[in-house]
N, CA, C and O atoms as a Tripos MOL2 file, in Angstrom:
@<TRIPOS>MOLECULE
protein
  264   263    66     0     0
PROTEIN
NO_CHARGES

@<TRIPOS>ATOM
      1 N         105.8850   97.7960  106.5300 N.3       1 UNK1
      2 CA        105.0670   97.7860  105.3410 C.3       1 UNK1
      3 C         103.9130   96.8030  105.5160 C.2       1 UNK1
      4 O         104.2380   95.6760  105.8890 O.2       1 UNK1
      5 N         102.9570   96.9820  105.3620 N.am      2 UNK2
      6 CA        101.5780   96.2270  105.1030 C.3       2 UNK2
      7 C         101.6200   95.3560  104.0070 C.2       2 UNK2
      8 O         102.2710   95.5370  102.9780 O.2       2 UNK2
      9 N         100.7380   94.1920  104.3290 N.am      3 UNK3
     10 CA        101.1330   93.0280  103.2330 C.3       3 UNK3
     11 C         100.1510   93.3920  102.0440 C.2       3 UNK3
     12 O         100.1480   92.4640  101.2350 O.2       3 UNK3
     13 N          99.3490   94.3880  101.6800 N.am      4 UNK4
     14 CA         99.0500   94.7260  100.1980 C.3       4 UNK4
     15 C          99.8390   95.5770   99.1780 C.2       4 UNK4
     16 O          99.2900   95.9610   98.1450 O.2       4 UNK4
     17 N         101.5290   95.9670   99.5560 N.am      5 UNK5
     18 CA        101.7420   96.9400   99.0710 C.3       5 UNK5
     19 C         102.3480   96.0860   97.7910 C.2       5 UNK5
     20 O         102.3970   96.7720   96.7700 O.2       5 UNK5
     21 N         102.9050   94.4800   97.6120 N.am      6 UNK6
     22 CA        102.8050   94.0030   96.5130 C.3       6 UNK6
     23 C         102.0270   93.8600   95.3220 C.2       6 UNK6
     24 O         102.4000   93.6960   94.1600 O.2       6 UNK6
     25 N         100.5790   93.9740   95.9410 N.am      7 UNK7
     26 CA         99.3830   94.1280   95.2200 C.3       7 UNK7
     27 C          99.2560   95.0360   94.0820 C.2       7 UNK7
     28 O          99.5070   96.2380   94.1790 O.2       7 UNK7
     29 N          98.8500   94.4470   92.9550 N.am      8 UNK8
     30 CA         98.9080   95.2240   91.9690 C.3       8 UNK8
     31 C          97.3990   96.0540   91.6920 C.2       8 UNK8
     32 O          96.6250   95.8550   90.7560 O.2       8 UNK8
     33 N          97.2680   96.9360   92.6980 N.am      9 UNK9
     34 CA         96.0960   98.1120   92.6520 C.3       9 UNK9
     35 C          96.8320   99.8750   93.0920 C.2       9 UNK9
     36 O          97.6890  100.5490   93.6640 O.2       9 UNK9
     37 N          95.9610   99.8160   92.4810 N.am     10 UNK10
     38 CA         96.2630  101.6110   93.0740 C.3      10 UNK10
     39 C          96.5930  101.5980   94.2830 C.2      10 UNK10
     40 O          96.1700  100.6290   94.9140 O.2      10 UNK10
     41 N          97.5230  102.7200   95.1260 N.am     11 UNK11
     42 CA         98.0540  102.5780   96.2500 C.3      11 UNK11
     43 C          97.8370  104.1520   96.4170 C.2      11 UNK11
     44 O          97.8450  104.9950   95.5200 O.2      11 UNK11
     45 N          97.6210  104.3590   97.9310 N.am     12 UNK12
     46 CA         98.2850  105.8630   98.8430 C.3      12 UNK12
     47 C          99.2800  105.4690   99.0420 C.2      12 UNK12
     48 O          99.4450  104.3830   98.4870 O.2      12 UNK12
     49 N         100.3510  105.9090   99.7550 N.am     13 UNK13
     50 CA        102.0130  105.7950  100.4360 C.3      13 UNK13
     51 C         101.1870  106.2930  102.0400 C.2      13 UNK13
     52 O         100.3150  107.1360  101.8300 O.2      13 UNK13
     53 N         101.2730  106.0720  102.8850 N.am     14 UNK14
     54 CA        101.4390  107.1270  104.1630 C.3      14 UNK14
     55 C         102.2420  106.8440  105.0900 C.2      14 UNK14
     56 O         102.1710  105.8350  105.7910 O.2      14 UNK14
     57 N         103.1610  107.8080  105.1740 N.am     15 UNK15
     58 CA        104.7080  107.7570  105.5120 C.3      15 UNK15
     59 C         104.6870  108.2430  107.1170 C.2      15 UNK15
     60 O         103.6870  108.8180  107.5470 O.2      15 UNK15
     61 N         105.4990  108.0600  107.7220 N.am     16 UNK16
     62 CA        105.8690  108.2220  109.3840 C.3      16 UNK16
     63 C         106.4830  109.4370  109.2450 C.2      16 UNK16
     64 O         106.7020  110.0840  108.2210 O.2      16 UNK16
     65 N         106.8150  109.7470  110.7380 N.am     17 UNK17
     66 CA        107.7110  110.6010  110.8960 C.3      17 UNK17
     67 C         109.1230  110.3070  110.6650 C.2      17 UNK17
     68 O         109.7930  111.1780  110.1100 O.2      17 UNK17
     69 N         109.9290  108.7000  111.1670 N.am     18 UNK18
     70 CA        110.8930  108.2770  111.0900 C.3      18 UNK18
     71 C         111.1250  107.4260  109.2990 C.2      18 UNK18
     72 O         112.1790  106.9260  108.9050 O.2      18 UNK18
     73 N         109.9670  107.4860  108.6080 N.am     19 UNK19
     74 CA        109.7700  106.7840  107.2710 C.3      19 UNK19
     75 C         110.4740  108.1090  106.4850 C.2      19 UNK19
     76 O         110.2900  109.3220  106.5800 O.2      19 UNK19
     77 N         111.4300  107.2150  105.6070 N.am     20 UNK20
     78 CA        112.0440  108.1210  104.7130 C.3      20 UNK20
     79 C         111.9620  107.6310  103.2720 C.2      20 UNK20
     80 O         111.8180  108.4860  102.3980 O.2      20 UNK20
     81 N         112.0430  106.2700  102.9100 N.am     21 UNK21
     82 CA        111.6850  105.5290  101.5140 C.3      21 UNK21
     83 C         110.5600  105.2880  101.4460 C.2      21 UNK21
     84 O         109.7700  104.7810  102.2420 O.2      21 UNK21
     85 N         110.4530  105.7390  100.2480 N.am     22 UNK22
     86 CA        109.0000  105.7790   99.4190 C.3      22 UNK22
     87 C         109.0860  104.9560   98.4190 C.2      22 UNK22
     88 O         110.1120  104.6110   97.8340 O.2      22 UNK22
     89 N         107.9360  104.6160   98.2030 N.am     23 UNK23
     90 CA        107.9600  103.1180   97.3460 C.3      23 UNK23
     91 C         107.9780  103.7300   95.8190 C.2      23 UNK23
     92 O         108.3190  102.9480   94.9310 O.2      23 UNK23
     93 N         107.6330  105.0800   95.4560 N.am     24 UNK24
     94 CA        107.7580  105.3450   94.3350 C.3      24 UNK24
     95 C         108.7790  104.7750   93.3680 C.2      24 UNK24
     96 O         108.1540  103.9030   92.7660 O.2      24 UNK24
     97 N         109.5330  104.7950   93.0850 N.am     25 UNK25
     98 CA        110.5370  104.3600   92.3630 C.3      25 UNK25
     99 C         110.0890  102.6530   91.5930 C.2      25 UNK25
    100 O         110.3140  102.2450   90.4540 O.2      25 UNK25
    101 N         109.4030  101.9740   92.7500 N.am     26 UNK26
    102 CA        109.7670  100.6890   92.5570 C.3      26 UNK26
    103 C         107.7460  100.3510   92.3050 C.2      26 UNK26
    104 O         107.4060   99.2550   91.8590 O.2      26 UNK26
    105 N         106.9730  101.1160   92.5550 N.am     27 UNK27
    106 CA        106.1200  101.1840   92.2710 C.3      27 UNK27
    107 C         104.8620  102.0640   91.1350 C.2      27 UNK27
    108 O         104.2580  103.1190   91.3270 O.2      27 UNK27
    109 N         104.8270  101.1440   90.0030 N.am     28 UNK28
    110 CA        104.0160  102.1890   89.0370 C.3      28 UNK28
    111 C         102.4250  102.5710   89.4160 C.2      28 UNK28
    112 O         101.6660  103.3590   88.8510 O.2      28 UNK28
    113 N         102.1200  101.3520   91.0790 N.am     29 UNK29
    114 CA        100.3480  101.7960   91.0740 C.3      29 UNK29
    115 C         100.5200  103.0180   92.0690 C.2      29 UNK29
    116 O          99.5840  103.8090   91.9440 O.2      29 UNK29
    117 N         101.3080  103.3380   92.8750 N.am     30 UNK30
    118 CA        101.2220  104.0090   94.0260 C.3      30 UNK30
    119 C         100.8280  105.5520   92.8780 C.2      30 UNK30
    120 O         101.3960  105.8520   91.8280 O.2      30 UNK30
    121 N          99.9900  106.0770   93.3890 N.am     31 UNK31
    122 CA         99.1030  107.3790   93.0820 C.3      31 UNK31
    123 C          99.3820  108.8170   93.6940 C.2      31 UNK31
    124 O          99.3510  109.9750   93.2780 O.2      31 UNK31
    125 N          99.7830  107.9160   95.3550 N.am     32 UNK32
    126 CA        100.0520  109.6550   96.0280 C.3      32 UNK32
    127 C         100.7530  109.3260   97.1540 C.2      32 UNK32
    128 O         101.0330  108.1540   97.4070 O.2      32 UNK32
    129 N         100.9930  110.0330   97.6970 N.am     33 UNK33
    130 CA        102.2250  110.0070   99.1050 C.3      33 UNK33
    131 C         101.4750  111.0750   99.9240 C.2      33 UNK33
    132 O         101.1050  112.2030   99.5990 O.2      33 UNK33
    133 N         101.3340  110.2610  101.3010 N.am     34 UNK34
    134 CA        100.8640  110.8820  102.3950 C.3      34 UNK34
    135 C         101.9490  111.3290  103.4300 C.2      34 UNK34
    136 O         102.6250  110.3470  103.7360 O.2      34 UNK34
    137 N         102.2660  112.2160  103.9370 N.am     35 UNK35
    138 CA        103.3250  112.3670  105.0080 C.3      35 UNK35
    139 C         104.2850  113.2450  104.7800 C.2      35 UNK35
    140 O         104.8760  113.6150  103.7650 O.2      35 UNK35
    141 N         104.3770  113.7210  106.7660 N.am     36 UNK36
    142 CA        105.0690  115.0140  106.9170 C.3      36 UNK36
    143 C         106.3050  115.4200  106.1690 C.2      36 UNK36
    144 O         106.3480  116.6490  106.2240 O.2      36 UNK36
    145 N         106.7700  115.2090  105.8630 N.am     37 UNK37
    146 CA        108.3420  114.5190  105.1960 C.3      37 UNK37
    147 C         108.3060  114.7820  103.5950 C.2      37 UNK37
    148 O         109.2430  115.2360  102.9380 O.2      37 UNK37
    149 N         107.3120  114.4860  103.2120 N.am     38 UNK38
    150 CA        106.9270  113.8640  101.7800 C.3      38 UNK38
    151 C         106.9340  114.7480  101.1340 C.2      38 UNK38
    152 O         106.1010  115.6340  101.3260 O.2      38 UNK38
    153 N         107.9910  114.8570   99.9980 N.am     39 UNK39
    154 CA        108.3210  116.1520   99.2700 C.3      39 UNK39
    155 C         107.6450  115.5290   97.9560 C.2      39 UNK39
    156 O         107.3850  114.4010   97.5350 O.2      39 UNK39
    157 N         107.4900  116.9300   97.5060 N.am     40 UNK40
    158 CA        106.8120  116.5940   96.1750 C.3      40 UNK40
    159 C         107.3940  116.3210   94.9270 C.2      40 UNK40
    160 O         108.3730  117.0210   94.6670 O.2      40 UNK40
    161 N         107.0920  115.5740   94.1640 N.am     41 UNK41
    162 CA        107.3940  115.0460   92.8330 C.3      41 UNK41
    163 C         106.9580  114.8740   91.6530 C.2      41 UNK41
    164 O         106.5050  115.9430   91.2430 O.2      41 UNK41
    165 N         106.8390  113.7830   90.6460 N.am     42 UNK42
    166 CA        106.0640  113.4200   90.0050 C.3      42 UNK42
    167 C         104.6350  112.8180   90.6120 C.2      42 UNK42
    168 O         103.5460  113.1480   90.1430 O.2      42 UNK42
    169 N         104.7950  111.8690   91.7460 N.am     43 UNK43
    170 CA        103.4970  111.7020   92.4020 C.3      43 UNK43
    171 C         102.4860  113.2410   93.3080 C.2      43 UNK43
    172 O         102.8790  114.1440   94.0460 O.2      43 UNK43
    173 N         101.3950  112.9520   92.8710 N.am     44 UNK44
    174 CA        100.7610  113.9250   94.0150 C.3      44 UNK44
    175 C         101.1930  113.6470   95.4280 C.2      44 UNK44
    176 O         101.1190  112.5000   95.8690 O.2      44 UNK44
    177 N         101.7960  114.9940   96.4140 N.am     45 UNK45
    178 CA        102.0160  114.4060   97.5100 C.3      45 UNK45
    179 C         100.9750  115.3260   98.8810 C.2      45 UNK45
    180 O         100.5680  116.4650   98.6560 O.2      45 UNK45
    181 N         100.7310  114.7400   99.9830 N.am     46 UNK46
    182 CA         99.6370  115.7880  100.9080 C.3      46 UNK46
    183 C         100.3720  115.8200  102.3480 C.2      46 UNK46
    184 O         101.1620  114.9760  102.7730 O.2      46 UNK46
    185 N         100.0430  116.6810  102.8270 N.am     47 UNK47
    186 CA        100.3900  116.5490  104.3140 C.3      47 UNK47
    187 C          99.3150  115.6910  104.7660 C.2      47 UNK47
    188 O          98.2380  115.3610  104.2710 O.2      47 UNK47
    189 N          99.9470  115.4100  105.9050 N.am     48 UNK48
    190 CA         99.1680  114.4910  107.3970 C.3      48 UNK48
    191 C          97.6520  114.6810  107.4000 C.2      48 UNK48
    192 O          96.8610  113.7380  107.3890 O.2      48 UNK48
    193 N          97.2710  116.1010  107.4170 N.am     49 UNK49
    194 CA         95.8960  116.8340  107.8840 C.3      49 UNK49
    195 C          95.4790  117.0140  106.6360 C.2      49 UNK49
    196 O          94.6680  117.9380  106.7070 O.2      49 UNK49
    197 N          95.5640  116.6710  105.5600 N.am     50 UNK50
    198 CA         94.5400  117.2960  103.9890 C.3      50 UNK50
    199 C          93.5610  116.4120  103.9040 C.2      50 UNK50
    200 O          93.4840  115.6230  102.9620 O.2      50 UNK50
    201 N          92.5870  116.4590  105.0280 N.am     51 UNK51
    202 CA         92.0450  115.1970  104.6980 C.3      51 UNK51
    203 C          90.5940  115.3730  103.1470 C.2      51 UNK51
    204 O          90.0000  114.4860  102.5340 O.2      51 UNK51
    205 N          90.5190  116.8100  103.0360 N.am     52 UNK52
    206 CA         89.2930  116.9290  102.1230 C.3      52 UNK52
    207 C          90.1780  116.4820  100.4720 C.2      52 UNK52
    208 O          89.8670  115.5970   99.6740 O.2      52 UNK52
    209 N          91.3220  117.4690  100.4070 N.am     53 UNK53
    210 CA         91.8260  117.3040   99.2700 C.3      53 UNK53
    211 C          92.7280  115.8970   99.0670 C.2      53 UNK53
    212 O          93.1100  115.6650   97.9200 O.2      53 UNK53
    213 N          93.0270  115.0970   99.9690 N.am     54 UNK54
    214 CA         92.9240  114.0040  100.0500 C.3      54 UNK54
    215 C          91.6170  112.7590   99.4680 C.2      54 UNK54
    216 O          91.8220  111.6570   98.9600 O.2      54 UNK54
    217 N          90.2820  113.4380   99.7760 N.am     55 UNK55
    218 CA         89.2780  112.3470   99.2890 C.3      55 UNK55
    219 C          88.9620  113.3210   98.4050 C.2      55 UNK55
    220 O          88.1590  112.7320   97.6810 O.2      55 UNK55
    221 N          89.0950  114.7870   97.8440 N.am     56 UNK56
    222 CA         88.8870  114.5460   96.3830 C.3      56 UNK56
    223 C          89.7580  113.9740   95.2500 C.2      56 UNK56
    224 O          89.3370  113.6150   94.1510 O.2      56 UNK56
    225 N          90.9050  113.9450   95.6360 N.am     57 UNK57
    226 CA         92.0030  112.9350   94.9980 C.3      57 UNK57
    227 C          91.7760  111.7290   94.7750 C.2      57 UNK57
    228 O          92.3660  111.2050   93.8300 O.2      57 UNK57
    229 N          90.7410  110.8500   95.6840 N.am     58 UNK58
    230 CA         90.7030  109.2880   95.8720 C.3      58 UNK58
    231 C          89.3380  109.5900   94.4760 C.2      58 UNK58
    232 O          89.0080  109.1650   93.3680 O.2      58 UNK58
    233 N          88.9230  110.6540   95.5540 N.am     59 UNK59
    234 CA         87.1480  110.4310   94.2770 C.3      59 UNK59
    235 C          87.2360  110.7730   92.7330 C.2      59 UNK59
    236 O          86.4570  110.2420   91.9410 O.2      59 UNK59
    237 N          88.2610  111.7260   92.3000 N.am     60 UNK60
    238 CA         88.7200  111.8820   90.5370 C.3      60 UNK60
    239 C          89.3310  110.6030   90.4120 C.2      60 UNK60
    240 O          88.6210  109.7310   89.9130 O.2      60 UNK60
    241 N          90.8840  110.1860   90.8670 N.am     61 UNK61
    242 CA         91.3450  109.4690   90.8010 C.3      61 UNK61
    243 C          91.1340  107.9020   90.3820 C.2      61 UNK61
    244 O          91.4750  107.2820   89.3740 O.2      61 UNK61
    245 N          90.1890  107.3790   91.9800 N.am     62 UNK62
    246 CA         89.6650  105.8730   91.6040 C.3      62 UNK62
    247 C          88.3970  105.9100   91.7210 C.2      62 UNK62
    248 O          87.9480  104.8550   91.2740 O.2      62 UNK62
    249 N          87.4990  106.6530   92.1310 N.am     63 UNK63
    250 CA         86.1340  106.3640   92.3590 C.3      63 UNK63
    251 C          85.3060  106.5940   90.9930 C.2      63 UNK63
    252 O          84.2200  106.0430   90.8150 O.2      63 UNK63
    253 N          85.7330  107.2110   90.3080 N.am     64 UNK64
    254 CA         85.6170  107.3380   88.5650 C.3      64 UNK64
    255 C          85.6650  106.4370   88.0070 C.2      64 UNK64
    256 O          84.7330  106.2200   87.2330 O.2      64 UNK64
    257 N          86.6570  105.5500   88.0970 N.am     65 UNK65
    258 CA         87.0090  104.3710   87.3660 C.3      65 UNK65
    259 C          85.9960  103.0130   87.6650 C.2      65 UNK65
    260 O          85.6150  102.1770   86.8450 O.2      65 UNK65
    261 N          85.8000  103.0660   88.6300 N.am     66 UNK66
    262 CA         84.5910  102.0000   89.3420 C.3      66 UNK66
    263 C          83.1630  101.7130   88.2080 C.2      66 UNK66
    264 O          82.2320  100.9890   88.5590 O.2      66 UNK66
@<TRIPOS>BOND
     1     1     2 1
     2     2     3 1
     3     3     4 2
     4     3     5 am
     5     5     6 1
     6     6     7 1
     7     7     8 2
     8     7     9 am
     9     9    10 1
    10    10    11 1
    11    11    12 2
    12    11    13 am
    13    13    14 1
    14    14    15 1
    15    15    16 2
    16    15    17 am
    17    17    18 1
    18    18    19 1
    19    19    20 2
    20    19    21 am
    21    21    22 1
    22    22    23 1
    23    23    24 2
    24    23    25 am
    25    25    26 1
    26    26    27 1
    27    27    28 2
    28    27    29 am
    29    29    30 1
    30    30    31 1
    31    31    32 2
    32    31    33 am
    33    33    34 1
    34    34    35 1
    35    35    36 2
    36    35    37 am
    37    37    38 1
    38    38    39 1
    39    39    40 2
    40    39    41 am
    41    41    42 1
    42    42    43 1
    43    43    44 2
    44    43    45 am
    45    45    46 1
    46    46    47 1
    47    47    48 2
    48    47    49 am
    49    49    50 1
    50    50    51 1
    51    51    52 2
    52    51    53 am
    53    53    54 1
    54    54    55 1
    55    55    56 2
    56    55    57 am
    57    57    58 1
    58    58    59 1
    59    59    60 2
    60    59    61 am
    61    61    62 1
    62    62    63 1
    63    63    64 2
    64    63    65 am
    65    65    66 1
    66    66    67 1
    67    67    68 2
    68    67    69 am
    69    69    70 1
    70    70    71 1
    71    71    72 2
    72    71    73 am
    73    73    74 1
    74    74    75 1
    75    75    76 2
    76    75    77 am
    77    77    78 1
    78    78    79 1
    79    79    80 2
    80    79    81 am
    81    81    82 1
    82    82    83 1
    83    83    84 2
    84    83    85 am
    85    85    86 1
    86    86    87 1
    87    87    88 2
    88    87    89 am
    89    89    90 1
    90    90    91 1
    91    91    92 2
    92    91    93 am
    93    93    94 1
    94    94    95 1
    95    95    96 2
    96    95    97 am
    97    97    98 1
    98    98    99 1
    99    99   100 2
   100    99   101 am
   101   101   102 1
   102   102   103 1
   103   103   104 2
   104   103   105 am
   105   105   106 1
   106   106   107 1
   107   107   108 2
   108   107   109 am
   109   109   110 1
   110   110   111 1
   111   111   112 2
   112   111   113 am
   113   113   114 1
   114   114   115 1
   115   115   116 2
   116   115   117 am
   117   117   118 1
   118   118   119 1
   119   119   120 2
   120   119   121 am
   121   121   122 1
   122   122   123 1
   123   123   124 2
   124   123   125 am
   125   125   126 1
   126   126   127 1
   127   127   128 2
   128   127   129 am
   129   129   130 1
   130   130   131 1
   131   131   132 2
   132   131   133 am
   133   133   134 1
   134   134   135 1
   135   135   136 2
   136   135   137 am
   137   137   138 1
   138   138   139 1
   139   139   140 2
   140   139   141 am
   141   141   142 1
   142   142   143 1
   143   143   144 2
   144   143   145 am
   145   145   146 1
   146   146   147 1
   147   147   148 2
   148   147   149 am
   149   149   150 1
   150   150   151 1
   151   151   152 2
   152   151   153 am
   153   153   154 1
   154   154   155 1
   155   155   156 2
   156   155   157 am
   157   157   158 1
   158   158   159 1
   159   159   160 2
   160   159   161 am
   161   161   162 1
   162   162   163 1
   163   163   164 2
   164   163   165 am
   165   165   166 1
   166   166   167 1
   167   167   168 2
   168   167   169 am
   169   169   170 1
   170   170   171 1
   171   171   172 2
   172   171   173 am
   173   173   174 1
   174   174   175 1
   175   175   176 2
   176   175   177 am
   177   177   178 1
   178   178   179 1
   179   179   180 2
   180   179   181 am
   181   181   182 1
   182   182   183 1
   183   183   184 2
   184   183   185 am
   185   185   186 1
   186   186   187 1
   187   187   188 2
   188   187   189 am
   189   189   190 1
   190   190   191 1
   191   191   192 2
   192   191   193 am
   193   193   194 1
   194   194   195 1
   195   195   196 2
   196   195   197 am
   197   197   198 1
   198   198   199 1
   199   199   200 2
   200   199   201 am
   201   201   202 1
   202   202   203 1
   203   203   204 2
   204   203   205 am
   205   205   206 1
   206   206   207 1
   207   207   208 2
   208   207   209 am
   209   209   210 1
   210   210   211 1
   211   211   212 2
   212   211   213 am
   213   213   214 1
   214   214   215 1
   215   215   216 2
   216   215   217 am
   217   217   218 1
   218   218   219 1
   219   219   220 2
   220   219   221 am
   221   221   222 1
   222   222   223 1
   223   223   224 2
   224   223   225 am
   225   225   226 1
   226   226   227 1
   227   227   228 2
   228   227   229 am
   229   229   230 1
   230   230   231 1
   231   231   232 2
   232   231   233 am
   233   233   234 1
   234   234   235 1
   235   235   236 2
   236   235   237 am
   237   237   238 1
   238   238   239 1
   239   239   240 2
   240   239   241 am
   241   241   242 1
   242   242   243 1
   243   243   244 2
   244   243   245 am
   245   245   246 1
   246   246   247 1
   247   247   248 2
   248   247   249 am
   249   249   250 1
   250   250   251 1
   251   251   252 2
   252   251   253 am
   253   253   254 1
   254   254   255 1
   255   255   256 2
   256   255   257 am
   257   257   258 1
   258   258   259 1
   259   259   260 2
   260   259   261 am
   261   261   262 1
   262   262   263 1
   263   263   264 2
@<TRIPOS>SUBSTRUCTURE
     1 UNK1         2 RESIDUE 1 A UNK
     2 UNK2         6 RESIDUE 1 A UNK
     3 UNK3        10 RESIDUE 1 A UNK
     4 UNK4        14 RESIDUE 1 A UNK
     5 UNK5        18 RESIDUE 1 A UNK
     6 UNK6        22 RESIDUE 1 A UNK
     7 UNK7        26 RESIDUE 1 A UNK
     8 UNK8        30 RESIDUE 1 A UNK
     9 UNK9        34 RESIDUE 1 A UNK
    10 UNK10       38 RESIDUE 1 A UNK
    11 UNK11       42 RESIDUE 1 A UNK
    12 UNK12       46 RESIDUE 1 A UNK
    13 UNK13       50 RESIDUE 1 A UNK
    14 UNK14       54 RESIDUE 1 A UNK
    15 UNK15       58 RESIDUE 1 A UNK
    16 UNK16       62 RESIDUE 1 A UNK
    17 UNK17       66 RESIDUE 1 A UNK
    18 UNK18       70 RESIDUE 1 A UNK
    19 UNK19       74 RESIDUE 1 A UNK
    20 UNK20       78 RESIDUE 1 A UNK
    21 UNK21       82 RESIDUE 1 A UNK
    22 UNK22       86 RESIDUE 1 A UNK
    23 UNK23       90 RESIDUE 1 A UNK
    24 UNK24       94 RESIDUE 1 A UNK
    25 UNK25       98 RESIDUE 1 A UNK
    26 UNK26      102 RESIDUE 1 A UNK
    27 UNK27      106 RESIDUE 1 A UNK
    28 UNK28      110 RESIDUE 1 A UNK
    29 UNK29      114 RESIDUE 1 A UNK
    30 UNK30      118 RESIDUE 1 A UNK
    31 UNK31      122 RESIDUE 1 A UNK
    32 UNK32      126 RESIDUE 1 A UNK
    33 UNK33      130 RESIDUE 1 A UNK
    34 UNK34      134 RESIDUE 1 A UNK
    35 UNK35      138 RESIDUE 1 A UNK
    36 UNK36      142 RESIDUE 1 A UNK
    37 UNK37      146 RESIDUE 1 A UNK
    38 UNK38      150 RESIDUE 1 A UNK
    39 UNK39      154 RESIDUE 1 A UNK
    40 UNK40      158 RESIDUE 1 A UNK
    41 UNK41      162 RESIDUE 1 A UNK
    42 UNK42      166 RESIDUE 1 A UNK
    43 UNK43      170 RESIDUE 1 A UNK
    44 UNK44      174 RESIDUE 1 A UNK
    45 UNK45      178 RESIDUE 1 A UNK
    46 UNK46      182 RESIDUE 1 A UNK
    47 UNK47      186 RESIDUE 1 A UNK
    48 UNK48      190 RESIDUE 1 A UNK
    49 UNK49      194 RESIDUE 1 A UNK
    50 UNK50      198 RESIDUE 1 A UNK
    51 UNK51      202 RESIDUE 1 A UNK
    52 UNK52      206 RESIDUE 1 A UNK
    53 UNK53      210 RESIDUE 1 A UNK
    54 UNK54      214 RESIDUE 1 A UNK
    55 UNK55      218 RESIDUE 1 A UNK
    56 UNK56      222 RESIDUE 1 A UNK
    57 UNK57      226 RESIDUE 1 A UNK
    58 UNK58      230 RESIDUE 1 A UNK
    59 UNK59      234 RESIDUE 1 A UNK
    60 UNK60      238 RESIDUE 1 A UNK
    61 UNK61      242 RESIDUE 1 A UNK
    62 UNK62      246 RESIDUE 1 A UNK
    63 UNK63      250 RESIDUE 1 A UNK
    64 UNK64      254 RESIDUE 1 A UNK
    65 UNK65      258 RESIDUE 1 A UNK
    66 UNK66      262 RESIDUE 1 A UNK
């Protein structure tokens, strides 16, 4: 884990191949979950390669809010 995921800002997740816990549960900023694995839920989740619908997600999401 990277030392901003305490940080209280909006978050991606992007998960490994061997990554199986997702911070969802324990996190109310995390926004979306990246990774092969990554089943869908209440969070938006993308595969590996979405990279367009990926940055229109970032750009409704947080780039609005700015």
């Amino acid at each position: 884990m990277e030392g901003f995921h305490l940080k209280r800002r909006a978050k991606i997740e992007v998960l490994s191949n061997r990554s199986e816990e997702i911070l969802r549960e324990m996190d109310k900023n995390l926004l979306a979950v990246v990774g092969p694995n990554a089943q869908q839920g209440s969070i938006p989740t993308f595969a590996p390669g979405s990279i367009q619908p990926i940055a229109d997600f970032i750009e409704r999401e947080i780039l609005v809010r700015a």
